[in-house]
C-alpha positions as CSV (number, residue, x, y, z in Angstrom):
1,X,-31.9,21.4,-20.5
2,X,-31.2,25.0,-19.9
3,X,-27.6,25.9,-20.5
4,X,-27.2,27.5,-17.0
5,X,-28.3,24.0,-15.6
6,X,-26.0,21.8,-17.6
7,X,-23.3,24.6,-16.5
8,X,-23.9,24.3,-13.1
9,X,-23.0,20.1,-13.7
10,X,-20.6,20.2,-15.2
11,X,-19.2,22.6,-12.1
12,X,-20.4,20.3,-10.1
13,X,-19.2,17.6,-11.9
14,X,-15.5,19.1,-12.2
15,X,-15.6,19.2,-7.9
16,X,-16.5,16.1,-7.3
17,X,-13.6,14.9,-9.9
18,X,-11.3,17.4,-8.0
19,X,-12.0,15.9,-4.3
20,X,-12.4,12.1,-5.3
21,X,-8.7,12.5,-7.5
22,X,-7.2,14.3,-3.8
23,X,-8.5,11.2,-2.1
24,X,-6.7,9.1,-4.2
25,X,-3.9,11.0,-3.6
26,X,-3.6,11.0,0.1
27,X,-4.4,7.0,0.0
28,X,-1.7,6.9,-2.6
29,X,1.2,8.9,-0.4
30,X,-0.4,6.6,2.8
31,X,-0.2,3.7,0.7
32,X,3.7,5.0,-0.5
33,X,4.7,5.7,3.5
34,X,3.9,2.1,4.1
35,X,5.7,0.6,1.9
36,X,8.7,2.8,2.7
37,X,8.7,2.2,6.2
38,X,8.7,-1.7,5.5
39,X,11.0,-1.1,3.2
40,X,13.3,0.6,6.2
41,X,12.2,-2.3,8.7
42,X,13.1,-5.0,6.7
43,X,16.3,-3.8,6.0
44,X,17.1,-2.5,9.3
45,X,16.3,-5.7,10.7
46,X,16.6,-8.4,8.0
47,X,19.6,-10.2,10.0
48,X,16.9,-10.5,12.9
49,X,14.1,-12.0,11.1
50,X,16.2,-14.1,8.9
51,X,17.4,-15.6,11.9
52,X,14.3,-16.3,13.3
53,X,13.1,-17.9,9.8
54,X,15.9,-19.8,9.7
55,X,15.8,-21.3,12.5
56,X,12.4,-22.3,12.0
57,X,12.7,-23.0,8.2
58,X,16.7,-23.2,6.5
59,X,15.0,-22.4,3.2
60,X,13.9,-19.2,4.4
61,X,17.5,-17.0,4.1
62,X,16.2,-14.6,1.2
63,X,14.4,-11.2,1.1
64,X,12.1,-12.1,-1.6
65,X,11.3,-15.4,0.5
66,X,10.6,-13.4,3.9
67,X,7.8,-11.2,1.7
68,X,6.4,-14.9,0.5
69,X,6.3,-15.5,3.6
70,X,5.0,-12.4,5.3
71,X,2.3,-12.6,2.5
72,X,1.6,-16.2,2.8
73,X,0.1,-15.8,6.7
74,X,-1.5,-12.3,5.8
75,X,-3.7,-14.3,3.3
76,X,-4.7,-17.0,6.0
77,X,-5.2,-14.5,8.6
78,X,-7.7,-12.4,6.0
């Protein structure tokens, strides 16, 4: 292959690396603002929900339980 071809890949190549790894990158920071903000909701309203959960299931009083929870009906609703 002529060395101005194989170049002109590996250019090419090197771009497509570039804009693929800055997709992964804004997916990553949405991904990382998602978590924060249920981070912030659960916290900010943790007394709420575990009052709801608790009424409806005593065992339910933890954190860690809510997100077993929360992740529990995510997986039969998907």
């Amino acid at each position: 292959m002529d060395k101005r071809i194989l170049e002109m890949c590996r250019e090419i190549d090197a771009i497509k690396l570039t804009k693929a790894q800055e997709g992964v990158t804004v997916w990553a920071e949405k991904l990382l603002d998602d978590a924060e903000r249920y981070r912030w909701m659960r916290v900010r309203h943790e007394n709420t929900i575990m009052d709801i959960y608790s009424s409806i299931s005593p065992a339910m009083v933890s954190p860690e339980l809510l997100d077993a929870a929360i992740d529990a009906e995510m997986e039969k609703n998907t």
